[in-house]
C-alpha positions in Angstrom: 9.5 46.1 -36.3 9.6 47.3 -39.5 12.1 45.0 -40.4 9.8 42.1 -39.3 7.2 43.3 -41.4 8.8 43.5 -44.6 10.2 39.8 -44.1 6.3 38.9 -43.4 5.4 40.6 -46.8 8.3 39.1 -48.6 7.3 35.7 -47.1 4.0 36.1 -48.1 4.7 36.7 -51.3 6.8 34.2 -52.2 4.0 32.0 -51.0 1.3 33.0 -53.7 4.4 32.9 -56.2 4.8 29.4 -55.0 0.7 28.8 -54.8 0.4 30.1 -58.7 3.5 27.9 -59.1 1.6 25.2 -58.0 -1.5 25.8 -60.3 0.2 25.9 -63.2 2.6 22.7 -62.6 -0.3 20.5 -61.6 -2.6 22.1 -64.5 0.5 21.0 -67.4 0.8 17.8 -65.8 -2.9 17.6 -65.7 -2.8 18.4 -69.9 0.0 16.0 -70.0 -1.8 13.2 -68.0 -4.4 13.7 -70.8 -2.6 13.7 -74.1 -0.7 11.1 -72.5 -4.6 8.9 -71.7 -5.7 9.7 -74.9 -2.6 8.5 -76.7 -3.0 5.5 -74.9 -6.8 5.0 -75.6 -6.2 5.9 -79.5 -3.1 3.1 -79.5 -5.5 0.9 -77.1 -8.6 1.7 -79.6 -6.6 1.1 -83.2 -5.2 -2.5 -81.7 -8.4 -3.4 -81.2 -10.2 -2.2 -84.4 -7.2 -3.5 -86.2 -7.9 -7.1 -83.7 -11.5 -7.0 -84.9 -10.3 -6.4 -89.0 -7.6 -9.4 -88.7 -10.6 -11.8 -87.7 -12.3 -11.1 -90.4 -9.1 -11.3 -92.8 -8.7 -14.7 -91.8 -12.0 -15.9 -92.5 -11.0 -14.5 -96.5 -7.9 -16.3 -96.1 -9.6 -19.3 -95.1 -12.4 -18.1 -98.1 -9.3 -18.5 -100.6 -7.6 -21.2 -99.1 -11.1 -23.2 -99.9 -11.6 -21.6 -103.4 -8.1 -22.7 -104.2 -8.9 -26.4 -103.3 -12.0 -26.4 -105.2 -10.6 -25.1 -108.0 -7.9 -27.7 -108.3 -10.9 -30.6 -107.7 -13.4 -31.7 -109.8 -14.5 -34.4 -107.7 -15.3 -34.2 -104.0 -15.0 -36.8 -101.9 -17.4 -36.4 -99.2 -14.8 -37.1 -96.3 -12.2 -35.0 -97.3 -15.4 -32.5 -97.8 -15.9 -32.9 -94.5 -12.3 -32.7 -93.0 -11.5 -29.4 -95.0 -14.6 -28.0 -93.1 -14.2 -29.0 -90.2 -10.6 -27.6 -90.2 -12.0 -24.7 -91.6 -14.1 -24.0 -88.3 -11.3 -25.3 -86.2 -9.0 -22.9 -87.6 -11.6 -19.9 -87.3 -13.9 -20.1 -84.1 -15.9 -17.3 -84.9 -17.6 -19.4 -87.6 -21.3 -20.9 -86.5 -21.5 -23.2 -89.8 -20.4 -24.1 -93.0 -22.0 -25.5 -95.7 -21.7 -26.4 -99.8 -24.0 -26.8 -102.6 -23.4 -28.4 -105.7 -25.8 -28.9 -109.2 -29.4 -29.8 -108.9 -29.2 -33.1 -108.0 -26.9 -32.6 -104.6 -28.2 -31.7 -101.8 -27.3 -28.8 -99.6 -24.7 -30.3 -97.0 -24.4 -28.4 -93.7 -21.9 -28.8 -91.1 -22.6 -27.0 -87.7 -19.7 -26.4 -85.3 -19.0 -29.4 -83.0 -20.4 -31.8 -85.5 -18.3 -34.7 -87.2 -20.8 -35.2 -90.5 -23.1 -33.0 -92.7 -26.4 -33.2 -92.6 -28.4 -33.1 -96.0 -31.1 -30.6 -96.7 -33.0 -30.9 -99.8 -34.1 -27.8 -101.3 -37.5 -27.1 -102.9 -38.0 -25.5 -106.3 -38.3 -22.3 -105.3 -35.0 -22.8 -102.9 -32.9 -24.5 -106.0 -34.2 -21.2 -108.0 -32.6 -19.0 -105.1 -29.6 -21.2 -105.4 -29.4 -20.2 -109.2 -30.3 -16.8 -109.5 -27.6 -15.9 -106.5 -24.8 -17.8 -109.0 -26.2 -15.2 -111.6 -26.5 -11.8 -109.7 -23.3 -12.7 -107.5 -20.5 -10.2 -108.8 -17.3 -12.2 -109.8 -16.8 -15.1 -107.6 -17.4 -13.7 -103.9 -20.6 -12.9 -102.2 -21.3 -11.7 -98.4 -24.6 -10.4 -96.2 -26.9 -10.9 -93.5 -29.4 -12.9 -93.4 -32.6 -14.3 -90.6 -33.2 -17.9 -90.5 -35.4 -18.8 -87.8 -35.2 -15.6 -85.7 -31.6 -16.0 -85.8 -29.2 -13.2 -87.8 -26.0 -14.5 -89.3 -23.4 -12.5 -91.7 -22.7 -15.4 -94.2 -20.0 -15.3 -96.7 -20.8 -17.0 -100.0 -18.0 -18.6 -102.9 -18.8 -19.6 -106.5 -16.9 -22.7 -107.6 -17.0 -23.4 -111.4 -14.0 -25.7 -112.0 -16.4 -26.9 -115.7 -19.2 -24.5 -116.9 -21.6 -27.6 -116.9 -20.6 -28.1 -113.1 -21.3 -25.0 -110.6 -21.4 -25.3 -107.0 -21.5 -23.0 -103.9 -19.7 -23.5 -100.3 -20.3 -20.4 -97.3 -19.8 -19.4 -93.8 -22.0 -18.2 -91.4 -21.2 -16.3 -88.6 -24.2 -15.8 -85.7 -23.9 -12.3 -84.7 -25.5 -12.8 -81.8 -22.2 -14.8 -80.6 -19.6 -12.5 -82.5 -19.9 -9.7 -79.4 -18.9 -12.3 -77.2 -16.1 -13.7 -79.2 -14.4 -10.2 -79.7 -14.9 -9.5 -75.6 -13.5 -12.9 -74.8 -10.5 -12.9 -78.1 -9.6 -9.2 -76.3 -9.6 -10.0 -72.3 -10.5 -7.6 -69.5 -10.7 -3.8 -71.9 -12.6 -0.8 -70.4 -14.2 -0.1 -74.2 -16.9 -2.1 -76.4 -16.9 -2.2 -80.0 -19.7 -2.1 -82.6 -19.7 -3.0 -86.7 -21.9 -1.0 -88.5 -22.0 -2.0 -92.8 -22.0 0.0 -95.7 -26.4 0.5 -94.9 -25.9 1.7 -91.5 -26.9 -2.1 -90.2 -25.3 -3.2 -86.7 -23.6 -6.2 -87.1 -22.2 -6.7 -83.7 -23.1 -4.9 -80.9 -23.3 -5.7 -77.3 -27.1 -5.3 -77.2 -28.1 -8.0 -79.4 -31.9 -6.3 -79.5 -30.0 -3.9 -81.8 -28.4 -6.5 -84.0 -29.5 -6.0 -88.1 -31.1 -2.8 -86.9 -30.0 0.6 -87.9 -30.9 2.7 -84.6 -28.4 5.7 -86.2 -29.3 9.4 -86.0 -29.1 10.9 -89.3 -25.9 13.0 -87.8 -24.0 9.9 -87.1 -24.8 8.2 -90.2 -23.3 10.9 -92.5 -19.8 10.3 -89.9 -20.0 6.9 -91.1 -20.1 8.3 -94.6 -17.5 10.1 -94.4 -15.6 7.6 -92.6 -15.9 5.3 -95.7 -15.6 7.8 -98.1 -12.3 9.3 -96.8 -10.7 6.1 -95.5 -9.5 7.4 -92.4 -10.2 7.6 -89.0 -12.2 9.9 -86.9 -12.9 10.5 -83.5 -15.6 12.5 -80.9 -17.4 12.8 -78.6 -20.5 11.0 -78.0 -23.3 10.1 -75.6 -23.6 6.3 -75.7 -27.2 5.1 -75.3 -25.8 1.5 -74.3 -24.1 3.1 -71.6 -25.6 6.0 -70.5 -22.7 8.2 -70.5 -20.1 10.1 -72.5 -18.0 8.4 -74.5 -14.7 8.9 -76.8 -15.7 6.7 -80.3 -13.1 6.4 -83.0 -14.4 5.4 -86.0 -11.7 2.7 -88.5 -12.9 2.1 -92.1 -12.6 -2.1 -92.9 -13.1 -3.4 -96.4 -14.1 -6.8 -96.4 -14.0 -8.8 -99.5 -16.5 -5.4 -101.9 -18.0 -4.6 -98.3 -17.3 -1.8 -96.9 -17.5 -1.6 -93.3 -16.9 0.9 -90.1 -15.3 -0.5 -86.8 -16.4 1.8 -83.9 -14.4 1.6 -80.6 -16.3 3.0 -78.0 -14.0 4.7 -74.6 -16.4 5.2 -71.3 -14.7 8.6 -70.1 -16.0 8.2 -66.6 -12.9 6.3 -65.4 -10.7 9.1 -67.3 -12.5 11.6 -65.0 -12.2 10.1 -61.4 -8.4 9.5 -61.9 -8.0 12.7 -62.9 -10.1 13.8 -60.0 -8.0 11.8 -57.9 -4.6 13.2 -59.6 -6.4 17.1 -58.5 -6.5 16.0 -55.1 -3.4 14.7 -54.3 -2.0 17.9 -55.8 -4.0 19.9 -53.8 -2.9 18.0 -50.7 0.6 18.2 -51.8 0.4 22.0 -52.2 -1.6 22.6 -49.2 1.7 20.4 -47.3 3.8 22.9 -48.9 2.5 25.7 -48.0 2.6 24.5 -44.5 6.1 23.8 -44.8 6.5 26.9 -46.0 4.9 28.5 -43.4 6.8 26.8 -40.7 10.3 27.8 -42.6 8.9 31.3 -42.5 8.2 31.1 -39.1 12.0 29.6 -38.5 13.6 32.1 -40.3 11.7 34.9 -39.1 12.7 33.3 -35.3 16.9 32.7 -36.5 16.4 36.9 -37.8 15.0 37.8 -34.1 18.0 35.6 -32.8 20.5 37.1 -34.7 19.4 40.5 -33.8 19.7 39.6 -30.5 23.1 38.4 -30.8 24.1 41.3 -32.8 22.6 43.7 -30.0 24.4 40.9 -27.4 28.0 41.8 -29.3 27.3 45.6 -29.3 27.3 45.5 -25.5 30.2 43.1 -25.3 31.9 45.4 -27.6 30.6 48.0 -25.6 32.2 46.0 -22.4 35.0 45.4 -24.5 36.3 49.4 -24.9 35.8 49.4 -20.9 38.0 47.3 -20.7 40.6 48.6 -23.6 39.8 52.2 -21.3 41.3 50.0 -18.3 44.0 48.8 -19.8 45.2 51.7 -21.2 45.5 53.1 -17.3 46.2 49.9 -16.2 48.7 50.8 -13.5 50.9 47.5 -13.5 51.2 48.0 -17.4 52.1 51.5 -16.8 54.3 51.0 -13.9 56.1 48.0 -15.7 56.7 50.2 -19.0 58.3 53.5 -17.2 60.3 51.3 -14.7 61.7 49.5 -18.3 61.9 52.9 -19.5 63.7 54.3 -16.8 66.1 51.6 -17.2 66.7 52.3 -20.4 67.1 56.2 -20.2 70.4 55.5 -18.1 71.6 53.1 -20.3 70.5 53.4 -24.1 69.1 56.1 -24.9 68.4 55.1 -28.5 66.3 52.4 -27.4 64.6 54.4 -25.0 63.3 57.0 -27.6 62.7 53.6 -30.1 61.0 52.3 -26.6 58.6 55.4 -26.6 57.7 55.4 -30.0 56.2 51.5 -29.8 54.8 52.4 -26.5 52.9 55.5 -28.3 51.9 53.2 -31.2 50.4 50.5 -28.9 48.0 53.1 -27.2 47.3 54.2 -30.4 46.3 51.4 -31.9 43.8 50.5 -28.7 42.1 53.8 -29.6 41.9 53.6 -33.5 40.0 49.6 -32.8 38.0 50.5 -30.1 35.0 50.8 -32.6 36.3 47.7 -34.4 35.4 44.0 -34.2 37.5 43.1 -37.0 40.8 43.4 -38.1 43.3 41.8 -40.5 45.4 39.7 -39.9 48.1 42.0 -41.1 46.9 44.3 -38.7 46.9 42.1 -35.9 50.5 40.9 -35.9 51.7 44.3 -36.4 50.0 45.1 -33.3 51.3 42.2 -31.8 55.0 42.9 -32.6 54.9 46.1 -31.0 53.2 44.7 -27.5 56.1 42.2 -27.8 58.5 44.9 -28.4 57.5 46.4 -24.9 57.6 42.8 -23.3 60.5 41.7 -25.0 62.4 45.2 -22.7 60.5 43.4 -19.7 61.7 40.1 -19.8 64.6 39.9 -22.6 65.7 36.2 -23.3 62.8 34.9 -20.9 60.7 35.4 -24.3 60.8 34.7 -27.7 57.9 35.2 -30.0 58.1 33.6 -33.9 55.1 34.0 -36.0 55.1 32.7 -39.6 52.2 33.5 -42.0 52.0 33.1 -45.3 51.0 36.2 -47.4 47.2 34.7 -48.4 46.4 34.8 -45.1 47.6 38.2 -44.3 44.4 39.6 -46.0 42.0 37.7 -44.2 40.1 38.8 -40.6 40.0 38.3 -37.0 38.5 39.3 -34.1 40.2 43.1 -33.5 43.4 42.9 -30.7 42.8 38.7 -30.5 46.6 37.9 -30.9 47.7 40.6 -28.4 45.0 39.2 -26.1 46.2 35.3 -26.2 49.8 36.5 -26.1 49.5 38.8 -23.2 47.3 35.7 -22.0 50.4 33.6 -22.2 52.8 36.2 -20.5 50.2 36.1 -17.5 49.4 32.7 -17.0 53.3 30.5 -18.0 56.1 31.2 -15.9 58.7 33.4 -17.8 62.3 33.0 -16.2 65.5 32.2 -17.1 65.2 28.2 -16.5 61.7 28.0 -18.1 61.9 30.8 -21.0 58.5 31.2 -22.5 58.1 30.4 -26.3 55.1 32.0 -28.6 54.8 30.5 -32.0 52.3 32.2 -34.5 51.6 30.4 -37.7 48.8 29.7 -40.2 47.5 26.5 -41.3 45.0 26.2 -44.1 42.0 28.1 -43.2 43.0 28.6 -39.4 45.5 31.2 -37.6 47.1 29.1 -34.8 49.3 30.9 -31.4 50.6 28.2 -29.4 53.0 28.6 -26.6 55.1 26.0 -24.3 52.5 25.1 -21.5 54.1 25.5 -17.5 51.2 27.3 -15.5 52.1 29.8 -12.8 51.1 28.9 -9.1 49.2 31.5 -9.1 48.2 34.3 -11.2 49.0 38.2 -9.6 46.3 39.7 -12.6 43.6 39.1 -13.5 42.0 36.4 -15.6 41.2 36.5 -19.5 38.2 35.5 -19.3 36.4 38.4 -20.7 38.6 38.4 -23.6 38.5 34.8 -24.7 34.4 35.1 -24.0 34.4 38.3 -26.7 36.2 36.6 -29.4 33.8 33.3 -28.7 31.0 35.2 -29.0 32.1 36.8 -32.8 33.5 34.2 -34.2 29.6 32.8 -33.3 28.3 35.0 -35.3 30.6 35.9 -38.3 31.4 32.0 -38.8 30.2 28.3 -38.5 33.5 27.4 -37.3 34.4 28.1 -33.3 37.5 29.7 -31.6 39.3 26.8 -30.2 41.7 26.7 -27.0 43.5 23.9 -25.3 46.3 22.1 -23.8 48.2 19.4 -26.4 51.0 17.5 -25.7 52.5 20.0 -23.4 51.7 22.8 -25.5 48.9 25.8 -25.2 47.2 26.3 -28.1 44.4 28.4 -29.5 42.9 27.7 -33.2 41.5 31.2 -34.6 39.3 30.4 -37.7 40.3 32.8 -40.2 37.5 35.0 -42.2 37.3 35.6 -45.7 34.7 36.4 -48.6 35.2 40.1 -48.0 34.5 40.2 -44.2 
């Protein structure tokens, strides 16, 4: 019982070892499983702020690609005016218009998206005075900013063209940011993130909610990040309740210089979805622990039963053992042993009296050797053949050139164990049950091979049988071999021989 206990206590504690196991595996791959989301958020977040910058980079390509054509012209042709534009919006759909302005007598010409000709505006005083004191307040060549027109807000980018200094013109872009949202959404496919551009004054220019658009709805907290953001040049990321969305957020904040503006992409990460996987990944590692405990549980329960079974069988070989030095007691006042040996001996006495005394002495030594094993259920093989010789010795007076016993073992397996008394057992086994005479001598052969100890004897069966059976025997060295080894004690006939396959046992049995 005691036993049984401290298997239970060792059981059980190998289980919260496995439990706390457990824990901390699925709390590292939980860690992992977040460095390894936000890594893929931050790569996710910079493609699309650096998505977002390219855009705009191309509309200053296309900026200078116009500027350069301008400059080398001093006269526009109003078709090829029109075609440059129009491949100028083709080439960047984000644009709403473009437009170009030339001297005091031109009109401003417009060209909206989808349209194949400009149409003309002409410009008051006031608006031609607008037209020159932006040519004198605009820094080098390049202009850019938001303006309304008509309740509408558009981020327009403005160019200087003075091929002559009698001859100054303008030519722009506008971009609706009410549509540039949309564009960025539809240019990136299906993302679980928004993004928002915020300028140098803390002004939205895109922004999902286009009620926010030219606004500046910042707390003072988040408009020194974006200070700092443009100031330092790098990125920087936290944690943040989004308004839009109701709900935590993970925004990274990428510094853009357009043109001499300086603006802040802001890539905004809904953490909701980040939570119910990992909510999901907790309970599939709680399932799979609370599986593995069970398993372990039932393995507990197996082993604890194959223990009960093996004391069983080791209290089953006690009493066969038990049975067996009955029946070694038996034998050793077996009266047809007995009465066979002093008959031989008699013999002997009137005849050789050397082998008589020699005849004595291996008589001595086998009754001494069923005494010395009677507490034993294992022997060497060594030990065994020995044993074996002698018994032959005294059967070899009995029956003379009726039997001949060979065994040949090689000295590796000499050290190696089997049942105790198992070779004298199958050899007396094959005295019993084979006619020994002159016309049908009986031939033993004991030999190893590989991992087995083999007796084997010429097979020609008695009538019938004067003593008793074997059974006993054969049933004792069964029933060790069952528990000492996988392998089984083997007996049979084969091609006219008798043989018996003893496994032998190693590893310091």
């Amino acid at each position: 019982m005691r036993i049984r206990t401290n298997i239970i206590s060792i059981g059980l504690i190998l289980l919260a070892l496995f439990m706390v196991a457990i824990y901390l595996i699925g709390k590292k791959i939980s860690d992992v499983g977040n460095d390894m989301n936000n890594a893929n958020v931050r790569e996710a977040s910079r493609y699309r702020a650096e998505s977002v910058a390219y855009e705009f980079r191309k509309t200053e390509e296309l900026q200078r690609l116009a500027r350069e054509f301008f400059g080398r012209t001093e006269s526009y042709n109003e078709v090829d005016l029109v075609s440059l534009m129009q491949t100028m919006l083709q080439l960047d759909p984000k644009i709403s218009r473009t437009w170009f302005f030339r001297g005091t007598k031109d009109s401003l010409r417009v060209l909206e998206r989808n349209s194949y000709e400009f149409h003309r505006l002409k410009l008051s005083g006031v608006e031609l005075k607008y037209m020159y004191t932006l040519l004198d307040t605009m820094k080098g060549h390049h202009y850019s900013g938001t303006y309304t027109e008509e309740g509408k807000i558009y981020w327009s980018t403005i160019e200087a063209i003075e091929p002559t200094a009698s001859r100054r013109a303008l030519f722009g872009f506008d971009i609706l940011l009410t549509d540039l949202h949309s564009y960025f959404a539809e240019a990136s496919g299906k993302v679980s993130s928004y993004v928002f551009i915020v300028n140098e004054q803390g002004i939205l220019l895109s922004h999902p909610d286009e009620r926010l658009l030219g606004t500046s709805p910042f707390p003072r907290e988040e408009l020194d990040t974006l200070r700092e953001v443009l100031k330092t040049k790098h990125e920087l990321e936290m944690m943040v309740h989004s308004v839009f969305l109701s709900s935590q957020v993970l925004r990274i904040y990428y510094p853009l210089t357009i043109g001499e503006e300086k603006w802040v992409i802001a890539v905004n990460v809904p953490q909701y979805g980040n939570k119910e996987i990992l909510d999901e990944f907790h309970r599939y590692t709680l399932m799979i622990a609370l599986m593995t405990i069970i398993i372990f549980a039932v393995l507990l329960f197996f082993a604890q039963h194959k223990w009960r079974k093996e004391y069983r069988l080791r209290r089953k070989i006690e009493r066969e053992s038990m049975e067996l030095h009955l029946q070694q007691l038996k034998n050793q006042i077996n009266p047809h042993f007995l009465f066979n040996s002093l008959n031989s001996l008699s013999v002997l006495i009137g005849t050789d009296s050397t082998l008589a005394k020699e005849f004595v002495l291996k008589l001595s030594k086998v009754y001494r050797y069923l005494l010395e094993t009677r507490n034993e259920s294992l022997s060497t093989v060594k030990e065994e053949i020995d044993f074996t010789r002698q018994y032959y010795f005294l059967q070899k007076i009995r029956f003379g050139e009726q039997l001949d016993l060979t065994i040949q073992v090689s000295p590796l397996s000499l050290e190696a164990k089997i049942p105790s008394m198992s070779l004298q057992m199958l050899v007396e086994n094959a005295i019993k049950h084979n006619l020994v005479t002159i016309q049908n001598p009986l031939h033993i052969n004991i030999h190893d091979e590989g991992d087995w100890l083999i007796v084997e004897n010429n097979y020609q069966p008695r009538g019938e049988s004067s003593e008793a059976s074997m059974g006993v025997g054969f049933e004792r060295i069964r029933t060790i071999y069952e528990f000492y080894s996988p392998e089984k004690f083997v007996c049979g006939c084969q091609n006219g021989y008798y043989v018996c396959r003893l496994p032998l046992l190693k590893n310091g049995l």
